[in-house]
C-alpha positions as CSV (number, residue, x, y, z in Angstrom):
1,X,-26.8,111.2,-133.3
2,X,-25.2,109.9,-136.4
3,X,-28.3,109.8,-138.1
4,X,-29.0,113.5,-137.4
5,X,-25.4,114.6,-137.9
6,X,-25.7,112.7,-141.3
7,X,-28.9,114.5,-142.7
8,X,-27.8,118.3,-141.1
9,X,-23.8,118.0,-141.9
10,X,-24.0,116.2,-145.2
11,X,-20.8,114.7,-144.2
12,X,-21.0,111.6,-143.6
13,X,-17.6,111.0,-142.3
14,X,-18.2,113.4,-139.1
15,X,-21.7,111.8,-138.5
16,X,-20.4,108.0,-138.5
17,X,-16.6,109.2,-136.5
18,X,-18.8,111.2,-134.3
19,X,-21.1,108.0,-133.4
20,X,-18.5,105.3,-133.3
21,X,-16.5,107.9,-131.0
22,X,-20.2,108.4,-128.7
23,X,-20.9,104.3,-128.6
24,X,-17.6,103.8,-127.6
25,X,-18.0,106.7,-125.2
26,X,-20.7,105.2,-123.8
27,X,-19.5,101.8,-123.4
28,X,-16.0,102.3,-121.7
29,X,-17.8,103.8,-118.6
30,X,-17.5,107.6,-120.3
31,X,-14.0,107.5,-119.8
32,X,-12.5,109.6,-122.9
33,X,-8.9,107.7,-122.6
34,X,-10.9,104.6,-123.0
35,X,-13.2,105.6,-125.6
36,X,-9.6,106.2,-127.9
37,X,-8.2,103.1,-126.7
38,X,-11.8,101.1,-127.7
39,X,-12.0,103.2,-131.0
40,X,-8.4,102.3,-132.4
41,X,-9.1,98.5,-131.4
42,X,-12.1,98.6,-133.1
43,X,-10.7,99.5,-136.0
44,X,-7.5,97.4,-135.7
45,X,-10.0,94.4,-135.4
46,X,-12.2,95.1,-138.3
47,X,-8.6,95.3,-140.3
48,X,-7.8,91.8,-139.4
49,X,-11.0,90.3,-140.7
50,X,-11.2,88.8,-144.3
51,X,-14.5,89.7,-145.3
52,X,-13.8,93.6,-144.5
53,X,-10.4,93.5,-146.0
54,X,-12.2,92.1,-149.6
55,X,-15.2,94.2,-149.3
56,X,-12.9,97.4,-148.9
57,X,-10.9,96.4,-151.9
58,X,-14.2,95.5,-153.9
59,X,-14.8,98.9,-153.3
60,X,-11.8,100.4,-154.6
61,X,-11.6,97.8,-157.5
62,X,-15.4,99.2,-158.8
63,X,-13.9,102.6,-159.5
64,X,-10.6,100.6,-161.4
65,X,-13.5,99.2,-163.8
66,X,-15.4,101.6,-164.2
67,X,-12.7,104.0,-165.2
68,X,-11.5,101.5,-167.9
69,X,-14.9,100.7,-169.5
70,X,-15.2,104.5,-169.9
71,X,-11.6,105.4,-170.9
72,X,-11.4,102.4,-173.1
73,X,-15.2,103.8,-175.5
74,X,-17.1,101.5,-173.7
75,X,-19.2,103.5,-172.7
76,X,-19.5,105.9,-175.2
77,X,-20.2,102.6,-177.7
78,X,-23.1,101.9,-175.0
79,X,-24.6,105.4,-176.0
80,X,-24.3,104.9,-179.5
81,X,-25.5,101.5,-179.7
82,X,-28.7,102.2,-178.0
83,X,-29.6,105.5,-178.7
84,X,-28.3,106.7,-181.8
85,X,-27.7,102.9,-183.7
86,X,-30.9,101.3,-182.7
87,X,-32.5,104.0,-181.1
88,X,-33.5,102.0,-178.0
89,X,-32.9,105.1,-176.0
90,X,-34.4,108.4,-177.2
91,X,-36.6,110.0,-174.8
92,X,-35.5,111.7,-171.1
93,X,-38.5,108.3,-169.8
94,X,-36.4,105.8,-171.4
95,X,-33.2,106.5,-170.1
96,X,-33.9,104.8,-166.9
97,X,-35.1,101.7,-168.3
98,X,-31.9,99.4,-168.7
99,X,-30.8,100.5,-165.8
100,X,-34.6,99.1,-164.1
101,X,-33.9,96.0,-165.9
102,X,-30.2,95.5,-165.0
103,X,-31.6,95.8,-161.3
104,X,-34.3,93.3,-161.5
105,X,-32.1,90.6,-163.4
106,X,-29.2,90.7,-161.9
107,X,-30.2,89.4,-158.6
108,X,-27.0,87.4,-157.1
109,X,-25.5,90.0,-155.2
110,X,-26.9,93.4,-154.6
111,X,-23.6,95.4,-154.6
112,X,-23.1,94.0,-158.4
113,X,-26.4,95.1,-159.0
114,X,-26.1,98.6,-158.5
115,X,-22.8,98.5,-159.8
116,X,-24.2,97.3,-163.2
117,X,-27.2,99.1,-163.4
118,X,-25.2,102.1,-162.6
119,X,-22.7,101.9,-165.0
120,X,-25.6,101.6,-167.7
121,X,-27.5,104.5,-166.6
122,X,-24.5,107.0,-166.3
123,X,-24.4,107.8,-169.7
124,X,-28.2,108.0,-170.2
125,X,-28.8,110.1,-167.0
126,X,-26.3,112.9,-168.6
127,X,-27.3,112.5,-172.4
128,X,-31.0,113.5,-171.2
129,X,-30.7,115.8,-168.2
130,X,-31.4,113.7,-165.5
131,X,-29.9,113.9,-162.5
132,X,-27.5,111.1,-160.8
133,X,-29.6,111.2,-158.1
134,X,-32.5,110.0,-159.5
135,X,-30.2,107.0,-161.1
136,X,-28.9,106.3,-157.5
137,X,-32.2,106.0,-156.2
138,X,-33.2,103.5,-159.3
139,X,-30.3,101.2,-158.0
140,X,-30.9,100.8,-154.8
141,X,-34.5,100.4,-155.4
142,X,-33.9,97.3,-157.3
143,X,-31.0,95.6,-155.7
144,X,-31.6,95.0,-152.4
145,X,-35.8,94.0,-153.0
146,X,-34.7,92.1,-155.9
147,X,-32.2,89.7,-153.7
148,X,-34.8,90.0,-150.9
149,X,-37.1,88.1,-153.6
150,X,-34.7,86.0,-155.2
151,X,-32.9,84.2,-153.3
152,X,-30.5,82.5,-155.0
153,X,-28.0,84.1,-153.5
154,X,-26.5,85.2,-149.6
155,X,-29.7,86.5,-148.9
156,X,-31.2,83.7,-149.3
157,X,-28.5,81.6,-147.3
158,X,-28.8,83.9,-144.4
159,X,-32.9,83.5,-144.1
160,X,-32.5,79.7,-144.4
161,X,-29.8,79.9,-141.8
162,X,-32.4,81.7,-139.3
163,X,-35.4,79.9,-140.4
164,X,-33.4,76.6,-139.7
165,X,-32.4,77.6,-136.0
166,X,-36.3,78.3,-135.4
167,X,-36.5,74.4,-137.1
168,X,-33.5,73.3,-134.7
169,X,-35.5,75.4,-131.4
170,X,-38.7,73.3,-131.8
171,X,-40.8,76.3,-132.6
172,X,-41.4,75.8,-136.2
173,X,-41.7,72.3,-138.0
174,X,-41.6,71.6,-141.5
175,X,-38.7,72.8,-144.6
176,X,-36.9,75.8,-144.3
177,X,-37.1,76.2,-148.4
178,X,-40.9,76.1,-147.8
179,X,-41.3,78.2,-144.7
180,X,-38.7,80.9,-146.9
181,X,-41.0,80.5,-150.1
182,X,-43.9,81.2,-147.8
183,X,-42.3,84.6,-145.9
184,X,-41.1,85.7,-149.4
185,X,-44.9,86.1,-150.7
186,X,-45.4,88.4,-147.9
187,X,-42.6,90.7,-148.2
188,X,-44.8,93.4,-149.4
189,X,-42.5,96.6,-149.0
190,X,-39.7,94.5,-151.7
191,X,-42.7,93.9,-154.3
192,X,-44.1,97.4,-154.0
193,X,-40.4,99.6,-153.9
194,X,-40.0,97.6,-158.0
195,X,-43.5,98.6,-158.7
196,X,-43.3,102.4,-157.2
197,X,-40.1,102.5,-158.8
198,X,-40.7,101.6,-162.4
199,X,-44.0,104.2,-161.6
200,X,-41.8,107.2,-161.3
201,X,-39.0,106.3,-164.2
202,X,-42.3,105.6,-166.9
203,X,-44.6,108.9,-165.5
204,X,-41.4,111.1,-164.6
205,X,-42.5,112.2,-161.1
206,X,-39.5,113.8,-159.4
207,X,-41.1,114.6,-156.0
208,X,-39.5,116.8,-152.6
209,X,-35.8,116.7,-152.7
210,X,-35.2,115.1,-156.0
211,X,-37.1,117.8,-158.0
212,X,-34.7,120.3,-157.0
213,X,-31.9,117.2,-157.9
214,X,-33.2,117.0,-161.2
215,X,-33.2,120.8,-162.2
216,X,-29.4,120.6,-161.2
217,X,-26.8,120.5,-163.3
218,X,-25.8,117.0,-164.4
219,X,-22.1,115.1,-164.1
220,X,-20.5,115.2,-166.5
221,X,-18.6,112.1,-167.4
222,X,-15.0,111.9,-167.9
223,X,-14.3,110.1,-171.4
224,X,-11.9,109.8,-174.3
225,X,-14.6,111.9,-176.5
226,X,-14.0,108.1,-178.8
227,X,-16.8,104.9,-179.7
228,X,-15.1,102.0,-179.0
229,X,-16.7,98.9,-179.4
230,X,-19.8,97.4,-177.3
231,X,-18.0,94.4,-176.5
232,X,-15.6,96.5,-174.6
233,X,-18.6,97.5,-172.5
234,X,-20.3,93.8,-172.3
235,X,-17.4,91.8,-171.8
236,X,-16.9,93.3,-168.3
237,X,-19.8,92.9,-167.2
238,X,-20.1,89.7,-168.5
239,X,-17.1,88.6,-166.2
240,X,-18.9,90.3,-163.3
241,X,-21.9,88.5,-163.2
242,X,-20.7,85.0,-164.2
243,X,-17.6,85.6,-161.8
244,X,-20.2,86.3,-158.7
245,X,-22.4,83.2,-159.6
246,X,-19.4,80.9,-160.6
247,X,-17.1,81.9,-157.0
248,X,-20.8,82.1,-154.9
249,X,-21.0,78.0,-156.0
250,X,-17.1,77.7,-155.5
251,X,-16.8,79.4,-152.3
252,X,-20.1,77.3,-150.5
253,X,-19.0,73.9,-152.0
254,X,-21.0,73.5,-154.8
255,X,-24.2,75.0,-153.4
256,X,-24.8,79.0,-153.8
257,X,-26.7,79.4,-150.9
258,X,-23.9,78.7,-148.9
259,X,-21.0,80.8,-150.9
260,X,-19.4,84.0,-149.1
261,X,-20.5,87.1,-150.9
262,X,-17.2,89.2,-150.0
263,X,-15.2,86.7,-151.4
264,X,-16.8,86.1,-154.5
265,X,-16.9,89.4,-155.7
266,X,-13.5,90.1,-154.7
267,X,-12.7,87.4,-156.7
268,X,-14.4,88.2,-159.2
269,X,-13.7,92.1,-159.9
270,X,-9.6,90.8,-159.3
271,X,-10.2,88.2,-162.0
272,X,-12.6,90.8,-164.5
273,X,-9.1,93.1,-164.1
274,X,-6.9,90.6,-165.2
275,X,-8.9,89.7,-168.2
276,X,-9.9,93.3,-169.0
277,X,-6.0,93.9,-169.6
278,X,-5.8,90.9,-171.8
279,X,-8.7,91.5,-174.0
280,X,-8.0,95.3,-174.2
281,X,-4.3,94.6,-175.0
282,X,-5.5,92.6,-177.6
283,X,-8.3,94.5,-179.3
284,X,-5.6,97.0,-179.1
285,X,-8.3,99.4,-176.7
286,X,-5.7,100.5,-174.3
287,X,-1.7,100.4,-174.3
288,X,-0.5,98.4,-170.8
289,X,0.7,101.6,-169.3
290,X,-2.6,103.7,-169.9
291,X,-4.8,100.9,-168.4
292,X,-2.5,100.6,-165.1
293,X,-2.7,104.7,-165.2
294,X,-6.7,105.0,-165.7
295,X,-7.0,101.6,-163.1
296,X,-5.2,103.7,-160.5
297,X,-7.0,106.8,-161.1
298,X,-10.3,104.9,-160.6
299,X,-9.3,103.2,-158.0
300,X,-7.9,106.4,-156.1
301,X,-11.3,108.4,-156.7
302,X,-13.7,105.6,-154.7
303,X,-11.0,105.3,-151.7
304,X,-13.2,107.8,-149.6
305,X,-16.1,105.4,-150.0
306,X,-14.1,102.6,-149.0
307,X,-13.6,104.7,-145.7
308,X,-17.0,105.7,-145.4
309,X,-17.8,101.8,-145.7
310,X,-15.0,101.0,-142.9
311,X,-16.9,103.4,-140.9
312,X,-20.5,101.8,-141.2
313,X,-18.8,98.5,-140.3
314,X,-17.2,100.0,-137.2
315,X,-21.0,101.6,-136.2
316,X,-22.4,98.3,-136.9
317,X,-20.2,96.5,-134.2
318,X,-21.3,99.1,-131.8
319,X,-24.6,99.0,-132.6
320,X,-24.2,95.1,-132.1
321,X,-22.6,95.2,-128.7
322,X,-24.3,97.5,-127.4
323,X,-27.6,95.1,-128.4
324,X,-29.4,98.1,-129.6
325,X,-31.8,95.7,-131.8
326,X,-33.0,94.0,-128.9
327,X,-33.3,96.5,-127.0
328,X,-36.4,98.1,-129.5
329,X,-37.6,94.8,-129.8
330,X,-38.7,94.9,-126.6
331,X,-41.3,97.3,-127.5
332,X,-43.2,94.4,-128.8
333,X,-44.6,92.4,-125.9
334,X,-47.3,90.3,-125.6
335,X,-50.3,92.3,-125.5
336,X,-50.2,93.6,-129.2
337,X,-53.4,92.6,-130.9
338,X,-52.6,89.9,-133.6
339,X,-53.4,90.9,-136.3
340,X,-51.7,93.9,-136.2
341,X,-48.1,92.1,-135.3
342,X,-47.1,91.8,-138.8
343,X,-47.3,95.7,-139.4
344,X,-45.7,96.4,-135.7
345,X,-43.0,93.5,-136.3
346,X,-42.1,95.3,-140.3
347,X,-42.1,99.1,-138.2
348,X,-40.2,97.7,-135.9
349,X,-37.4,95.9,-138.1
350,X,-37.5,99.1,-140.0
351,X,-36.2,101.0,-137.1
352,X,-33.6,99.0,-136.0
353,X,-32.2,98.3,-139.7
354,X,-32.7,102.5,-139.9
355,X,-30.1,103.2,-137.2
356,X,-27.6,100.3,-137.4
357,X,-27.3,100.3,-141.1
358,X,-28.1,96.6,-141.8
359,X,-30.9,94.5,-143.2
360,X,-28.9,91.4,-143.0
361,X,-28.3,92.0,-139.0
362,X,-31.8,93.1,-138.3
363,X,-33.0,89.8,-140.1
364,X,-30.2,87.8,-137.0
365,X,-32.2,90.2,-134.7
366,X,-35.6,89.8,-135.3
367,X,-36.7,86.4,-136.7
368,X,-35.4,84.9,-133.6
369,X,-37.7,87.1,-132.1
370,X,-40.9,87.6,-134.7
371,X,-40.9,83.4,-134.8
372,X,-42.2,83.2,-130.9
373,X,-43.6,86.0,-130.8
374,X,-46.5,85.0,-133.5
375,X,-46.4,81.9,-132.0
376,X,-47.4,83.1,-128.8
377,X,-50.1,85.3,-130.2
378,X,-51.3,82.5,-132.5
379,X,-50.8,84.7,-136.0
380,X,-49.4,83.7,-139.0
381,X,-45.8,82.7,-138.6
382,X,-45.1,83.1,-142.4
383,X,-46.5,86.5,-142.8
384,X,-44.3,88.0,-139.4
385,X,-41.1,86.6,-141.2
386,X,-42.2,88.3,-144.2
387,X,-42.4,91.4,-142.3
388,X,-38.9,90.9,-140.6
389,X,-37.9,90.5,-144.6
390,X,-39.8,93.9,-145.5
391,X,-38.5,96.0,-142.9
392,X,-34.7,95.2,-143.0
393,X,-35.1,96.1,-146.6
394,X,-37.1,99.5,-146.1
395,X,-35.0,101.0,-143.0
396,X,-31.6,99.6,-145.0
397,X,-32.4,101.6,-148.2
398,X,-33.3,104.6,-146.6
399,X,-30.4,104.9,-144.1
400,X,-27.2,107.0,-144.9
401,X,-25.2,104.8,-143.2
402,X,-25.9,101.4,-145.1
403,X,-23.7,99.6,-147.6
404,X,-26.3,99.5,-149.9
405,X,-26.9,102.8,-149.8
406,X,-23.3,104.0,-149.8
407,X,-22.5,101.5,-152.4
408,X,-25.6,102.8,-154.7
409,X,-24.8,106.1,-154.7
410,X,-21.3,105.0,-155.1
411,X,-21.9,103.3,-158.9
412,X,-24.3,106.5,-159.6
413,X,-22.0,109.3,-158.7
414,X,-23.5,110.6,-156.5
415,X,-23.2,112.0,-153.1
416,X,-24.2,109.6,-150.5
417,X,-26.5,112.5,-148.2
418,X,-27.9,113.4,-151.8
419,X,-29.2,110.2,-152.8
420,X,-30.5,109.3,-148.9
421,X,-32.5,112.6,-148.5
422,X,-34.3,112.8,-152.7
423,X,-35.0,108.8,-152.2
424,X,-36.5,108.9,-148.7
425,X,-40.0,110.1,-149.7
426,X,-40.4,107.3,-152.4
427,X,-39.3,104.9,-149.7
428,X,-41.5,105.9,-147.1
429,X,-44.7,105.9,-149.7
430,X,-43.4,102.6,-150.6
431,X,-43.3,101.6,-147.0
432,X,-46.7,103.6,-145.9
433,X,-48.6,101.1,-148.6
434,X,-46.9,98.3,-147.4
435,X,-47.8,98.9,-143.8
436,X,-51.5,98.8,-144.9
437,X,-51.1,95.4,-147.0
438,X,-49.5,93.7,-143.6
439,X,-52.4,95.2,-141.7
440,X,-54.7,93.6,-144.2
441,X,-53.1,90.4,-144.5
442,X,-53.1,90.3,-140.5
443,X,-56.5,91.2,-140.2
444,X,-57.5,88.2,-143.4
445,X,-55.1,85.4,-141.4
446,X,-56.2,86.6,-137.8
């Protein structure tokens, strides 16, 4: 229901109340005083944990930033730099390039990915007449397959985590670094979304939906008019990256893998704040009392996605108690062929990650489950992990009510339902060619 209510009401505030209200409907017995009473705890819970408190505020703290790189010329000096200076930029194919490249090199945490990459492509996007849309779908084409492939990060943690409980279990033997190296060469659908992607940026094709986004009117974005300086642009994001590698080691004890990706960037966009103020102060970019002016406007314009992200945590619990992932995981028994378990197990994960809104959950979901399962059919461990990889990835980015997705069209400016409905059909070719490389690769290690 929320999904439908999300793609028919465009709002996605009534389609996520409407579920959390329905799941908790559902699980107080229908009993409507006990649905309120569930609903309110809920959300009183969620308040009281750390990691939602931080990643709310990370989410108000992006709009602060972005607000000041753009007030202070940043921005603006961006523009100039690459396409009028050194004329890096200067056709309507290029202007989706650095915001391709932020996305594939800045693979540490996927929300400071999109963030990045959009804050480069802003600028571009309206300078050439290309829609905010097509930027959002750029960002979250990169940043979650990127981390899903790189995994120096909490992606990478998690999977080790799950591969090493399969270790622990007796069903696997061996590394877990090796057995992840091993499932990341077959996480087809992350490989081919950064090839499809880069495809339709260099050849233009704006297919369904986002042709009719891209004959729109663009943005437009709100600046002083002045060129600053580039630094005032670079600096920032200079902070954001080194802040999310530097707290990701800090916060796991020396070793990234095990850092806590809420608090490091919570950290880090509170410390990128701080010294934003003391280098504009003293570049002489901003007076103290227009910084603390434009950091509350920006911060005040991205409070509704902070709610919208409160909401999609709230759906997720329910989704959790109410074990809706194994429940769909049943639908994979033991008389599937084998060589067709790795496409089944990536259709599968991409249907649970689809409706609850989470790759990271339906990887806790289904490795536990894909690990035994090839075992028991005698296929290819590696490649079914893979596919558990593949399809958390594909049903996260294409559902409206994933932080990824919210987040992305978030640092693009653009409307959530927008960017889910014009990037759909390029997911689901991506996924469509990745579903016949897992049937291949079942059929080859069968």
């Amino acid at each position: 229901m929320t999904i439908l209510l999300a793609f028919f009401t465009r709002s996605v505030f009534i389609a996520l109340l409407s579920g959390i209200l329905l799941g908790e409907l559902i699980m107080s017995g229908y009993d409507p005083l006990g649905m309120l009473t569930h609903t309110a705890g809920r959300f009183f819970a969620l308040l009281q944990e750390g990691w939602v408190l931080k990643t709310l505020a990370f989410a108000v703290m992006v709009g602060s930033v972005m607000a000041l790189i753009e007030k202070s010329g940043g921005v603006a000096a961006l523009v100039h730099e690459l396409s009028i200076k050194r004329s890096w930029v200067g056709t309507k194919r290029g202007a989706l390039i650095p915001s391709f490249i932020a996305g594939v090199v800045i693979f540490i945490e996927s929300s400071i990915t999109s963030l990045v990459a959009g804050a480069v492509g802003k600028p571009f996007c309206d300078r050439y007449g290309i829609s905010r849309a097509k930027l959002a779908y750029v960002c979250d084409s990169t940043s979650a397959p990127v981390c899903s492939i790189i995994t120096i990060n909490g992606w990478g943690a998690l999977l080790l985590g799950l591969i090493s409980g399969q270790i622990a279990a007796g069903l696997i033997a061996g590394e877990e670094g090796r057995w992840l190296v091993e499932a990341i060469l077959y996480n087809f659908y992350a490989y081919i979304a950064l090839a499809v992607t880069f495809t339709v940026i260099w050849f233009e094709i704006d297919i369904g939906p986002m042709a009719r986004a891209s004959l729109s009117p663009t943005i437009a974005v709100e600046s002083s008019g002045e060129v600053g300086s580039l630094y005032w642009f670079v600096w920032p994001m200079v902070w954001m990256i080194a802040g999310v590698i530097g707290f990701m080691i800090y916060t796991g004890g020396g070793d990234i893998l095990k850092g806590s990706g809420s608090s490091s960037v919570f950290y880090t966009l509170s410390l990128t704040l701080l010294l934003m103020w003391l280098y504009y102060r003293y570049e002489n970019a901003m007076a103290s009392r227009a910084f603390i002016t434009t950091a509350l406007r920006g911060a005040k314009e991205l409070i509704p996605i902070a709610l919208i992200l409160l909401f999609a945590f709230a759906i997720g619990g329910i989704t959790s108690d109410m074990e809706v992932g194994k429940y769909l995981a049943t639908f994979v028994g033991d008389y599937l062929p084998p060589q067709y378990l790795g496409a089944a197990i990536f259709i599968l994960s991409g249907i649970i990650a689809f409706a609850t809104g989470t790759s990271w959950g339906t990887f806790s979901i289904m490795i536990p489950i894909a690990v035994p399962l090839a075992l028991g059919l005698d296929a290819s461990v590696a490649l079914a992990m893979g596919a558990v990889i593949s399809g958390g990835v594909f049903g996260d980015h294409c559902s409206p009510i994933s932080d990824t997705t919210i987040i992305s069209a978030m640092a693009s400016g653009c409307e959530v339902i927008e960017h889910t409905r014009t990037q759909l059909p390029y997911a689901l070719i991506s996924a469509a060619i990745a579903l016949i490389f897992f049937i291949v690769a079942g059929v080859s290690l069968s």
